[in-house]
C-alpha atoms as a printed R data frame, in Angstrom:
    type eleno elety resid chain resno       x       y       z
1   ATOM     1    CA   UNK     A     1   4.763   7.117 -15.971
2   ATOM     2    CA   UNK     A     2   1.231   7.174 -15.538
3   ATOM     3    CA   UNK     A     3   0.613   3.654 -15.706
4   ATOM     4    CA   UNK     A     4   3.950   3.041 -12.973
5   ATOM     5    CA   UNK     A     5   1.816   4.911 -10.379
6   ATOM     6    CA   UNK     A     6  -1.211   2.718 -10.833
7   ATOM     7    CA   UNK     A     7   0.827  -0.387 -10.970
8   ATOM     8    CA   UNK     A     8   2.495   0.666  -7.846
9   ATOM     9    CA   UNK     A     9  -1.134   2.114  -6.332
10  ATOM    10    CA   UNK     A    10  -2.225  -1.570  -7.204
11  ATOM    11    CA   UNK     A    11   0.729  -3.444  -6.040
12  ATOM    12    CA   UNK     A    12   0.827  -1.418  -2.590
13  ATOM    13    CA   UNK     A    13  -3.264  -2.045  -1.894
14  ATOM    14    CA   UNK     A    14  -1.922  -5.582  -2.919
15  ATOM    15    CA   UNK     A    15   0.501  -6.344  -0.634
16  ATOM    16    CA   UNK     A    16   1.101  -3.521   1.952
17  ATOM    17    CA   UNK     A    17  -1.928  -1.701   3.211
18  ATOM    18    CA   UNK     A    18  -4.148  -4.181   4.844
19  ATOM    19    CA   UNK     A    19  -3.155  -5.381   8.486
20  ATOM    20    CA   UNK     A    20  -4.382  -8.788   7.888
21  ATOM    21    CA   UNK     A    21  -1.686  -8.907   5.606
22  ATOM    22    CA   UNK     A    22   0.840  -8.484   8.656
23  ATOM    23    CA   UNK     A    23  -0.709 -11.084  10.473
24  ATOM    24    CA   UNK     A    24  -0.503 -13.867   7.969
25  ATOM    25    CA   UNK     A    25   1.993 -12.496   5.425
26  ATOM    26    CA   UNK     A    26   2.916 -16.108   4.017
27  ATOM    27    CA   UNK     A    27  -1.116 -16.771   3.483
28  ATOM    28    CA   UNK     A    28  -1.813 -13.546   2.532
29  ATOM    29    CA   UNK     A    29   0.688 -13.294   0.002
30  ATOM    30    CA   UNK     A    30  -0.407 -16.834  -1.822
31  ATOM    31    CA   UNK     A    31  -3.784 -15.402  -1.928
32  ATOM    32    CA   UNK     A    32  -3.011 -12.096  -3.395
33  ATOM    33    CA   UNK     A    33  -0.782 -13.484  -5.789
34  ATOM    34    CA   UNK     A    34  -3.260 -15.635  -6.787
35  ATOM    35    CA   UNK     A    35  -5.963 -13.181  -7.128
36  ATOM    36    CA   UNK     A    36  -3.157 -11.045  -9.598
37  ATOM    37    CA   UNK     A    37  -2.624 -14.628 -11.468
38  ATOM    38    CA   UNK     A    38  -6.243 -14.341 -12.208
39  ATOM    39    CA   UNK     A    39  -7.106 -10.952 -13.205
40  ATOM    40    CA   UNK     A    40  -3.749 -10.951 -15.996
41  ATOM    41    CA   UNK     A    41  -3.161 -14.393 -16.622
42  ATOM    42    CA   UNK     A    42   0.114 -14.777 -14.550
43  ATOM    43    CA   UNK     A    43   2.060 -18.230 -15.355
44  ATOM    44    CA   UNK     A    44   3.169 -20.335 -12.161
45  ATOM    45    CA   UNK     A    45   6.615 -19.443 -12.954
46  ATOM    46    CA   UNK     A    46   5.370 -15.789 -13.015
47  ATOM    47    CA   UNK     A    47   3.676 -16.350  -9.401
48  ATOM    48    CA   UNK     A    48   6.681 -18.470  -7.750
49  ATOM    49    CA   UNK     A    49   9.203 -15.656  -8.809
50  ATOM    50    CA   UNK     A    50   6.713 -12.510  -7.086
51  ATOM    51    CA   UNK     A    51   6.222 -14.187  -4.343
52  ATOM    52    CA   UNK     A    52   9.962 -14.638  -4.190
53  ATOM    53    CA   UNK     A    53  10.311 -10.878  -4.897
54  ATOM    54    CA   UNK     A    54   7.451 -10.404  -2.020
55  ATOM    55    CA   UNK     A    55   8.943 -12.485   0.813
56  ATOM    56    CA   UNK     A    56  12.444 -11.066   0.318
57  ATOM    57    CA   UNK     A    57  11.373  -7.827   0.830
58  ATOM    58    CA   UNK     A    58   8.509  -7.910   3.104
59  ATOM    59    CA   UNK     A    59  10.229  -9.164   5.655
60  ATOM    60    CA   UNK     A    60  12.513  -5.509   6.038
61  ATOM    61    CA   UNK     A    61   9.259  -3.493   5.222
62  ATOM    62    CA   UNK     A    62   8.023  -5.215   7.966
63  ATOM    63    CA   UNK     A    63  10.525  -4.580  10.572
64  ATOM    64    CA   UNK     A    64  10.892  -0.653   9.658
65  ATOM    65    CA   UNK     A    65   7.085  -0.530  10.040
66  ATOM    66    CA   UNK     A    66   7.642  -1.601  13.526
67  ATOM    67    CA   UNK     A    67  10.314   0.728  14.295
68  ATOM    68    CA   UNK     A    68   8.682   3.966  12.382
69  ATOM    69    CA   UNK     A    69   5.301   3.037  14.698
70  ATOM    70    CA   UNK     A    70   8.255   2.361  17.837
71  ATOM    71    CA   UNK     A    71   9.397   5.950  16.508
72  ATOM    72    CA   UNK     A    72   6.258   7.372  16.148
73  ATOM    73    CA   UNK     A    73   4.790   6.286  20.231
74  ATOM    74    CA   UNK     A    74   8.428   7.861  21.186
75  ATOM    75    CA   UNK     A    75   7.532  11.022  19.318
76  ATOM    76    CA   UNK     A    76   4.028  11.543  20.643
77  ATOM    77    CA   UNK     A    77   5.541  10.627  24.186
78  ATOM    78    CA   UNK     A    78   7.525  13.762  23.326
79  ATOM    79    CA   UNK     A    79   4.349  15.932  23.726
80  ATOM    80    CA   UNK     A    80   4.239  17.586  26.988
81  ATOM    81    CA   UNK     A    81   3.850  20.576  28.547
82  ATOM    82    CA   UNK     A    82   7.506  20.819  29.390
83  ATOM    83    CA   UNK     A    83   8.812  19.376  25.975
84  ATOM    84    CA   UNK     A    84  12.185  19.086  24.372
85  ATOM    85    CA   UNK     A    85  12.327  20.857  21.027
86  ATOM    86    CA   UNK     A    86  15.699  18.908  19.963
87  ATOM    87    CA   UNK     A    87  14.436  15.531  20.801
88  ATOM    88    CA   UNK     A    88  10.932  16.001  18.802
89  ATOM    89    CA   UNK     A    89  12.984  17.278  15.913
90  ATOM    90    CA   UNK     A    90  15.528  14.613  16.264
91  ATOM    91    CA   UNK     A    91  12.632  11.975  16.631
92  ATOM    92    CA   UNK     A    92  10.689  13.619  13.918
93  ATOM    93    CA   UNK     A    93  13.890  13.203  11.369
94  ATOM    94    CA   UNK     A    94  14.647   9.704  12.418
95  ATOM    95    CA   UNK     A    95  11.015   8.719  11.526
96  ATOM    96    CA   UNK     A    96  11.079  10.719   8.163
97  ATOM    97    CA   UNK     A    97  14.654   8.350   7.516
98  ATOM    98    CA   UNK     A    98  12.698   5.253   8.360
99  ATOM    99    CA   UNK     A    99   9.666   5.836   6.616
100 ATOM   100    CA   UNK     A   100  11.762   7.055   3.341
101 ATOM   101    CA   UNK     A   101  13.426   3.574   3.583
102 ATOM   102    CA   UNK     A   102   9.894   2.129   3.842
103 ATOM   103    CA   UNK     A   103   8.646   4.268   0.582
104 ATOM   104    CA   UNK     A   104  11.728   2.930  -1.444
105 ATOM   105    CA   UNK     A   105  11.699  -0.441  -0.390
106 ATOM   106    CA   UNK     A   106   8.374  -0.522  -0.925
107 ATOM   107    CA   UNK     A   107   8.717   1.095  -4.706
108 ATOM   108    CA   UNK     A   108  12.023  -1.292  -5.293
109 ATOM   109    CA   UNK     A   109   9.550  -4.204  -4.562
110 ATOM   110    CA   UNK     A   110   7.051  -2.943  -7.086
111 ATOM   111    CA   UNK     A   111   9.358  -2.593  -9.706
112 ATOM   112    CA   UNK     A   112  10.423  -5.702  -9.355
113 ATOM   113    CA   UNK     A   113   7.443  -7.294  -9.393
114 ATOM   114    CA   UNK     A   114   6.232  -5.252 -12.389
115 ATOM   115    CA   UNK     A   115   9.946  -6.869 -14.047
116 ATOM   116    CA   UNK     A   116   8.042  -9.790 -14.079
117 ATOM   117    CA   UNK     A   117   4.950  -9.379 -15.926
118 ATOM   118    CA   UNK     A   118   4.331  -8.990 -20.079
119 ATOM   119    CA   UNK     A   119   3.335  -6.331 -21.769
120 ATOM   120    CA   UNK     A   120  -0.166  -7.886 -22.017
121 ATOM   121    CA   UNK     A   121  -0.189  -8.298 -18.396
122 ATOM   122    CA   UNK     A   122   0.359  -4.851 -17.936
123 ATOM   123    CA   UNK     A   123  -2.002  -3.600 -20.098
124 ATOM   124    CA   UNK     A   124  -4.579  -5.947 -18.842
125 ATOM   125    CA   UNK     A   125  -3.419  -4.596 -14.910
126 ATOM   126    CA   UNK     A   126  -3.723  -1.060 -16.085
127 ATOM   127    CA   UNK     A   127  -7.405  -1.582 -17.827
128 ATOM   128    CA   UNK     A   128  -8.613  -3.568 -14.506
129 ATOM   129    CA   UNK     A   129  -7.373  -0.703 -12.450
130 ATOM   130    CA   UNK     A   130  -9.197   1.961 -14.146
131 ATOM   131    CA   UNK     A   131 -12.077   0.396 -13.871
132 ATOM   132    CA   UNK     A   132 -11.498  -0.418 -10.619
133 ATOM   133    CA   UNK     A   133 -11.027   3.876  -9.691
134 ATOM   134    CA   UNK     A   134 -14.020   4.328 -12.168
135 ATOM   135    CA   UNK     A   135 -16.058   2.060  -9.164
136 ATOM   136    CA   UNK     A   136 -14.623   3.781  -6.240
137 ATOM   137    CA   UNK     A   137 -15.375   7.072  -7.747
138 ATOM   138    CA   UNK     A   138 -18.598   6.192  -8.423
139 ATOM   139    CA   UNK     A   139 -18.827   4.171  -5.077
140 ATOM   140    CA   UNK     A   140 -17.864   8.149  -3.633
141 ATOM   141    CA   UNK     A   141 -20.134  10.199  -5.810
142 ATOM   142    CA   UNK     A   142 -23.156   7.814  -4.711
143 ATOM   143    CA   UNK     A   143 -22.123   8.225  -1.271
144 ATOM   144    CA   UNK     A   144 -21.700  11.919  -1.208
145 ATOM   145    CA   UNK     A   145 -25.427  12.425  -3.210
146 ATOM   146    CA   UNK     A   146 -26.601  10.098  -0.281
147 ATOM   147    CA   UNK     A   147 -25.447  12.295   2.303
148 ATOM   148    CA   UNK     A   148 -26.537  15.542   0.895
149 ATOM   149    CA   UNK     A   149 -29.998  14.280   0.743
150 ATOM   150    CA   UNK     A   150 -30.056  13.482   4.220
151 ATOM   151    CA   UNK     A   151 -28.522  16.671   4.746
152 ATOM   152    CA   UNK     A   152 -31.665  17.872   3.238
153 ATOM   153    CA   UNK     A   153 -33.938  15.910   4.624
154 ATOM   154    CA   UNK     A   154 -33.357  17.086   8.532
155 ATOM   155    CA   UNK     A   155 -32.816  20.498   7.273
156 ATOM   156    CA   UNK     A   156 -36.879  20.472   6.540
């Protein structure tokens, strides 16, 4: 179970969370599939079939991110001094549905993608992505001793 959440934590920063990503999805997904070939070793029939997986499903993910942010500006036009509890609610639960859709899709996209790869390719995912946290936590611990000694410096 463990290692599902960091595949998925891996596959999301992967292929969902950057905005450049949007913008040039077919480029963006040859690179990042590429970069994944790398780090585990993926075979070209390994990287054909996920970016199959990828551009069947990004395309939905795509358009319910549109409509949860269309849902979202409707909700926060909502806020006003003489408001309508029923529509912020109803608002509020239609962009709960949409983004639930997004959160499966999104999960039914890793899991297929993580179909694909061998056990050694897991493992080797899984050992890169600890290491990877072991950096950003260390990345944050720096950054947080860096700003308490400033912190200490103007207190002086």
């Amino acid at each position: 179970m463990k290692f599902l959440k960091i595949i998925g934590s891996a596959l999301v920063a992967l292929s969902l969370s950057t905005t450049a990503f949007a913008q040039q999805q077919a480029g963006g997904q040859r690179d990042q599939v590429s970069q994944l070939a790398q780090m585990v070793g993926l075979s070209d029939d390994q990287q054909t079939e996920i970016r199959s997986i990828m551009e069947e499903m990004q395309g939905e993910i795509s358009e319910l991110r549109q409509t949860a942010q269309s849902l979202q500006s409707e909700l926060q036009g909502e806020i006003k001094q003489d408001y309508d509890e029923g529509a912020i609610r109803e608002k509020a639960d239609e962009l709960g549905e949409v983004t639930g859709e997004i959160a499966g899709l999104s999960a039914l996209m890793q899991a297929k993608v993580d179909a694909v790869f061998t056990d050694e390719q897991r493992d080797e995912l899984d050992r890169r992505m600890k290491q990877m946290q072991q950096q950003m936590q260390q990345q944050r611990q720096m950054m947080q001793q860096q700003g308490q000694g400033q912190g200490q410096g103007m207190g002086q």
